[in-house]
C-alpha positions in Angstrom: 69.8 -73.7 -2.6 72.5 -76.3 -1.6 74.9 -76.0 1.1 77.8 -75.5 -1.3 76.2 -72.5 -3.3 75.2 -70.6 0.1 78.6 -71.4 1.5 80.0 -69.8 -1.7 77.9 -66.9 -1.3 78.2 -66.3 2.2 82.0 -66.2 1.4 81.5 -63.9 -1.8 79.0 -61.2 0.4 81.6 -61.3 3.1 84.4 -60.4 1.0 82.6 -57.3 -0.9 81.5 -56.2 2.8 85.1 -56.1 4.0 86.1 -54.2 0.9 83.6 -51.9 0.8 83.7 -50.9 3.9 87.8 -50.6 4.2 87.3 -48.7 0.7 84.3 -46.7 2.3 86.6 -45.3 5.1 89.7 -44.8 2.7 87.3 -43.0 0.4 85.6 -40.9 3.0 89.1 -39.8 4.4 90.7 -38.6 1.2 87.6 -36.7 -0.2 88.0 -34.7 2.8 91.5 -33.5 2.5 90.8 -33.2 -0.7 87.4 -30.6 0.2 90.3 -29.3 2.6 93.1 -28.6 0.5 90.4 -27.3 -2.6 89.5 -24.4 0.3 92.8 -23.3 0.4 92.7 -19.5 2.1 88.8 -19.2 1.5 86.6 -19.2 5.4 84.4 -22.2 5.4 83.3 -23.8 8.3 84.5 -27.3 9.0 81.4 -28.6 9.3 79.9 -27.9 5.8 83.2 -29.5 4.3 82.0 -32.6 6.9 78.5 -32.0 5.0 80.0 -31.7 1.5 82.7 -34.9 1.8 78.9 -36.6 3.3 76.5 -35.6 -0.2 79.9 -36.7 -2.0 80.3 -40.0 -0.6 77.8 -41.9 -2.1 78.1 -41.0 -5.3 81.7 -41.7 -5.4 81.1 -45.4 -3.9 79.7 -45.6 -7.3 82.3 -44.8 -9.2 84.6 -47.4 -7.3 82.0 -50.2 -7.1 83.4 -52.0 -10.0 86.9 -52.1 -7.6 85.0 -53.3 -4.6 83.5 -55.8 -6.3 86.6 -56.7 -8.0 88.8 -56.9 -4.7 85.9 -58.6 -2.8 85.4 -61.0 -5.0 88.8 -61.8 -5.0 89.6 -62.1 -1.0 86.7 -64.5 -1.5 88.1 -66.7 -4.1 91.8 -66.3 -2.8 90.3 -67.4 0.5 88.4 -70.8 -0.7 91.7 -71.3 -3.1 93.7 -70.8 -0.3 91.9 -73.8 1.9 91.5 -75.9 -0.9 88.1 -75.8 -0.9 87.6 -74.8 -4.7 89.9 -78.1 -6.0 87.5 -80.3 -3.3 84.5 -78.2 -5.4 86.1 -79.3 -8.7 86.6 -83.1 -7.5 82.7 -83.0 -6.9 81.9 -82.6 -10.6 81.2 -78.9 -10.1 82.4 -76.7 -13.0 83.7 -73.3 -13.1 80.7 -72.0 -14.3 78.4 -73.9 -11.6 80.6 -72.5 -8.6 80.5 -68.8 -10.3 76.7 -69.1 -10.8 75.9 -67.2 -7.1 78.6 -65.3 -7.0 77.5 -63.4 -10.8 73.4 -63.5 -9.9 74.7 -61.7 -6.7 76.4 -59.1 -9.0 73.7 -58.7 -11.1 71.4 -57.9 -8.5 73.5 -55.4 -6.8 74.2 -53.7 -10.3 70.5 -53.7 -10.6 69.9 -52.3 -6.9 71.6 -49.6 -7.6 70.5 -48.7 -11.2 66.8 -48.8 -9.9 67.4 -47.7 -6.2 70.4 -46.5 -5.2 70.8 -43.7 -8.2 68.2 -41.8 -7.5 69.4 -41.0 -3.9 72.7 -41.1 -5.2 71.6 -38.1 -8.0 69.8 -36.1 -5.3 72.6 -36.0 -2.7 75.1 -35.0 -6.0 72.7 -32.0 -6.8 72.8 -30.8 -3.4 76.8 -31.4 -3.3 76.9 -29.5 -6.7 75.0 -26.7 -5.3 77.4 -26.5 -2.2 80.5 -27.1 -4.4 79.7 -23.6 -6.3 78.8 -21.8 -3.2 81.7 -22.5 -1.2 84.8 -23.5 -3.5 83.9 -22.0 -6.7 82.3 -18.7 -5.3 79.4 -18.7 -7.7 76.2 -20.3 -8.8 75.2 -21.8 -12.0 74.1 -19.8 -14.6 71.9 -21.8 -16.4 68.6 -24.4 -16.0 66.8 -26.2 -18.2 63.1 -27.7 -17.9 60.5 -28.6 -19.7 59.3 -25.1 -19.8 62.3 -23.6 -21.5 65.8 -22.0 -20.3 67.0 -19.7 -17.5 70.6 -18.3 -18.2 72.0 -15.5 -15.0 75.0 -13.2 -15.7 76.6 -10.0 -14.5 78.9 -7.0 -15.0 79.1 -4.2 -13.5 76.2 -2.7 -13.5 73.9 -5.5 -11.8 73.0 -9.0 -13.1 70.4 -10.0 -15.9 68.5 -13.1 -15.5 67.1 -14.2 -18.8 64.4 -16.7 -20.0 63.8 -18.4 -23.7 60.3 -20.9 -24.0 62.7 -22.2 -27.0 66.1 -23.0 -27.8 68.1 -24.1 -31.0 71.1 -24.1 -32.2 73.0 -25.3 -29.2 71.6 -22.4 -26.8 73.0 -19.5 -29.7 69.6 -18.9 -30.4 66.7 -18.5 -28.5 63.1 -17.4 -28.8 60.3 -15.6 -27.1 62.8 -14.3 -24.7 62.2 -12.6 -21.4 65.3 -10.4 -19.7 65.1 -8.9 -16.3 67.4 -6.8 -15.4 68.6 -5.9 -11.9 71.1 -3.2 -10.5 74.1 -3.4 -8.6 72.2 -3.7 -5.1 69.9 -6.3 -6.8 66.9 -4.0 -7.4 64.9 -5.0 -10.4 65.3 -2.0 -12.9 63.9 -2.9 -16.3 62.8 -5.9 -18.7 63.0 -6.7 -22.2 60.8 -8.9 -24.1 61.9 -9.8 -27.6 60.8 -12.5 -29.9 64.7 -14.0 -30.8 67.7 -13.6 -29.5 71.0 -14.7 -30.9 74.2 -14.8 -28.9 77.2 -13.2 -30.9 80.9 -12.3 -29.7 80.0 -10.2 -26.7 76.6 -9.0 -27.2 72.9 -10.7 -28.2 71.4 -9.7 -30.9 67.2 -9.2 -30.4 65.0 -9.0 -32.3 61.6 -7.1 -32.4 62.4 -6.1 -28.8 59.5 -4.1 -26.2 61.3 -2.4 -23.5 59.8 -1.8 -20.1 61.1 0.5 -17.4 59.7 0.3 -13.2 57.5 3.2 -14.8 55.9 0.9 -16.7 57.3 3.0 -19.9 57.8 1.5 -22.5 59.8 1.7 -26.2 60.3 -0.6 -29.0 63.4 -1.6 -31.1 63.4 -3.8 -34.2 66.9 -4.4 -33.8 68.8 -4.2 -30.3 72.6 -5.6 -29.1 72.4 -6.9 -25.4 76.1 -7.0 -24.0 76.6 -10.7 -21.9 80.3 -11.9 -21.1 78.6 -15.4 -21.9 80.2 -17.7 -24.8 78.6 -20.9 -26.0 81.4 -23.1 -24.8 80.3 -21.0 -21.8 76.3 -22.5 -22.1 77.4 -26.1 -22.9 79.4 -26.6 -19.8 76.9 -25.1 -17.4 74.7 -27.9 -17.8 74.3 -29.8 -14.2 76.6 -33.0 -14.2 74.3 -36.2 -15.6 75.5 -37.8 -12.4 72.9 -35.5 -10.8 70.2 -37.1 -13.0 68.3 -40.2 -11.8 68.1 -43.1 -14.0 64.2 -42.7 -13.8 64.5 -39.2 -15.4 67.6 -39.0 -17.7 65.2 -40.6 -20.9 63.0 -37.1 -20.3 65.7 -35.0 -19.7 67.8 -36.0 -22.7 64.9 -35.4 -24.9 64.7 -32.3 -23.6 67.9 -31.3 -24.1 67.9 -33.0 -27.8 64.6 -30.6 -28.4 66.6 -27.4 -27.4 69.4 -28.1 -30.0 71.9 -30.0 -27.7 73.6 -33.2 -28.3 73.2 -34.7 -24.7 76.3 -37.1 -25.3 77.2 -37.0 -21.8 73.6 -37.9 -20.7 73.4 -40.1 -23.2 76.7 -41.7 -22.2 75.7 -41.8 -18.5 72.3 -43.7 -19.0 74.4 -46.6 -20.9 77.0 -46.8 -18.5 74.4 -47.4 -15.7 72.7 -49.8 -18.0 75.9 -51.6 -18.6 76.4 -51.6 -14.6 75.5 -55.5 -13.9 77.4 -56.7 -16.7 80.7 -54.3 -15.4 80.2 -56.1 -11.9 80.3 -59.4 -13.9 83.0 -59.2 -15.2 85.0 -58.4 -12.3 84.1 -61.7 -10.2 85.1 -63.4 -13.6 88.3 -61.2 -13.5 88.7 -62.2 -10.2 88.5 -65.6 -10.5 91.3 -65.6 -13.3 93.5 -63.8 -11.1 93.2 -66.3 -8.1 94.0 -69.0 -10.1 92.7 -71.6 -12.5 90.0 -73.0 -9.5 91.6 -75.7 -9.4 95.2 -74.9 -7.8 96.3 -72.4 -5.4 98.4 -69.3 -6.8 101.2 -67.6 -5.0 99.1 -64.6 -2.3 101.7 -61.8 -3.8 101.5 -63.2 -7.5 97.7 -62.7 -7.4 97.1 -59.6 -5.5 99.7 -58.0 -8.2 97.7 -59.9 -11.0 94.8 -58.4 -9.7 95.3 -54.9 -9.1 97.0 -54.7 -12.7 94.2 -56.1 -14.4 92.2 -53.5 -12.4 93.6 -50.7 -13.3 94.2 -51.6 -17.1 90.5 -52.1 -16.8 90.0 -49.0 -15.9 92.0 -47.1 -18.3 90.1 -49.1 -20.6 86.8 -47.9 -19.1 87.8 -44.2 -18.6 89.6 -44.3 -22.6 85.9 -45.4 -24.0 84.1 -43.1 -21.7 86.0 -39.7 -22.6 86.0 -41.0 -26.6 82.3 -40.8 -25.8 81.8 -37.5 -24.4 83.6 -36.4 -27.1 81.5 -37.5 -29.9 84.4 -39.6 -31.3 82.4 -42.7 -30.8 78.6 -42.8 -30.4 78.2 -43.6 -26.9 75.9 -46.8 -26.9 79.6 -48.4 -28.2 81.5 -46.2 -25.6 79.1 -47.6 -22.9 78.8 -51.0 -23.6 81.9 -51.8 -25.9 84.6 -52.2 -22.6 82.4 -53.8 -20.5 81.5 -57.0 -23.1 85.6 -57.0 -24.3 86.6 -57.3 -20.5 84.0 -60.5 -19.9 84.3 -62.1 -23.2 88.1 -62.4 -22.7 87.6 -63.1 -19.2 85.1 -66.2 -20.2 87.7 -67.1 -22.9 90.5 -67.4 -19.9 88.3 -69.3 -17.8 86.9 -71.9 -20.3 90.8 -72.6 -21.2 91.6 -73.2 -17.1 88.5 -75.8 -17.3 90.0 -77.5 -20.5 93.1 -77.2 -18.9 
């Protein structure tokens, strides 16, 4: 490696280390008046909002890494702009391209750091904050888990809590068979279980089928037909699903055939596994962004012209980003185009932008 390319480099890590960890702090800060102000009048220890804003930070570096490297990348270029050491680059017979090359195998590697590395710590620690999150601010746990080995749905009224378990499930989780229901009273004491080969979730009530009823006698009756009342809805069953942020990279595939299996669509899974693919080409295109907004490389740009430049184009980017991203979820668009559709817009017009300041 040449002098030149490390000194570039050198200048490009220094400049993403400054930002991250200014953005770090910021980021850190707010999420825990946030935790703060989401406790409101509720008694939780400061020290497991401390824990929470903790599990919460890493995954939220995520979702600002695009920024980091965008701003990073910029101090660094505004910097060698500013010293006139990109126009003394340029006089050397280096192209744009040539003094970008370290800057975007850097970004590249970091995206593909985290993808491979990074996530799956990044998923565990947002599992345990989504645990914590329902415990303390929401004053409940989850009511539903899927695996490999079927589906667990809780609920409650007044009369105690049922936990119930399907082997299969179609239809979106409104139908379910070779289903287990234990029942529990109001002081959590198990009281009876039902067995039934299909259940089907109606207004209010399920509906099962050929149903064997056993009491703590070990009694038992059987009903062809028997209503179950649950306070459960389907809109109820699809957003129970743990985030897809609390999915590793390594096991989204499985999990998303899983859910696929079951009757669900997965978009948001599916959506979630692009976007991290698309994750070195996002980076990308923010040092390319960056280096439009400093200037042509070749002439030095007012400081207040470029920042403004810069954090415009940063947050149109980001509409842009969150726009395809919620168009995904919703189905409206499949979601390999949601995914990968704003990222290869952004760099292709960026590369347009900075082939015409080469010709120009």
């Amino acid at each position: 490696m040449s002098t030149l390319y490390k000194y570039i480099s050198k200048n490009f890590l220094i400049g993403i280390s400054i930002c991250y960890l200014s953005m770090s702090a910021i980021i850190f800060l707010a999420d825990l008046v946030e935790h703060t102000r989401r406790v409101g009048s509720k008694e939780v220890d400061f020290s497991v909002l401390l824990t929470m804003t903790s599990l919460h930070f890493l995954p939220l570096n995520y979702e600002v890494l695009p920024f980091i490297v965008l701003f990073g990348s910029f101090g660094a270029f505004h910097y060698l702009n500013r010293h006139s050491e990109l126009v003394i680059v340029r006089s050397a017979g280096y192209s744009i391209w040539q003094t970008l090359f370290f800057p975007l195998i850097i970004s590249v590697l970091l995206g593909v750091f985290f993808i491979g590395f990074l996530n799956p710590l990044s998923s565990s620690l947002s599992k345990k904050y989504e645990e914590m999150e329902y415990r303390y601010l929401k004053g409940s746990t989850k009511m539903l888990s899927i695996s490999i080995e079927g589906m667990w749905f809780r609920q409650a009224d007044t009369l105690g809590q049922s936990v119930i378990h399907a082997q299969e499930v179609t239809d979106e989780g409104k139908r379910l068979k070779k289903v287990i229901i234990f029942k529990y009273d109001s002081e959590n004491q198990f009281s009876e279980r039902l067995d039934a080969e299909e259940a089907k979730l109606m207004k209010n009530y399920w509906q099962l089928d050929y149903v064997l009823k056993t009491n703590l006698e070990n009694k038992r009756e059987y009903y062809e037909n028997l209503k179950y009342p649950t306070k459960l809805t389907h809109e109820d069953i699809k957003e129970s699903f743990s985030s897809p942020k609390t999915m590793s990279f390594w096991d989204l595939p499985k999990f998303i055939r899983i859910l696929e299996d079951s009757g669900f669509k997965a978009l948001k899974h599916k959506l979630y596994l692009y976007e991290l693919l698309t994750l070195p080409l996002i980076l990308c295109s923010m040092v390319i962004i960056a280096a439009v907004c400093t200037g042509n490389l070749k002439h030095t740009s007012r400081t207040s012209f470029a920042i403004i430049s810069c954090v415009i184009v940063g947050f149109l980017v980001f509409f842009f980003l969150d726009l395809s991203e919620a168009l995904g979820a919703s189905g409206t668009i499949p979601p390999f185009f949601a995914a990968w559709a704003p990222p290869t817009i952004v760099t292709l017009l960026g590369t347009v932008v900075l082939l015409h300041y080469a010709d120009g």
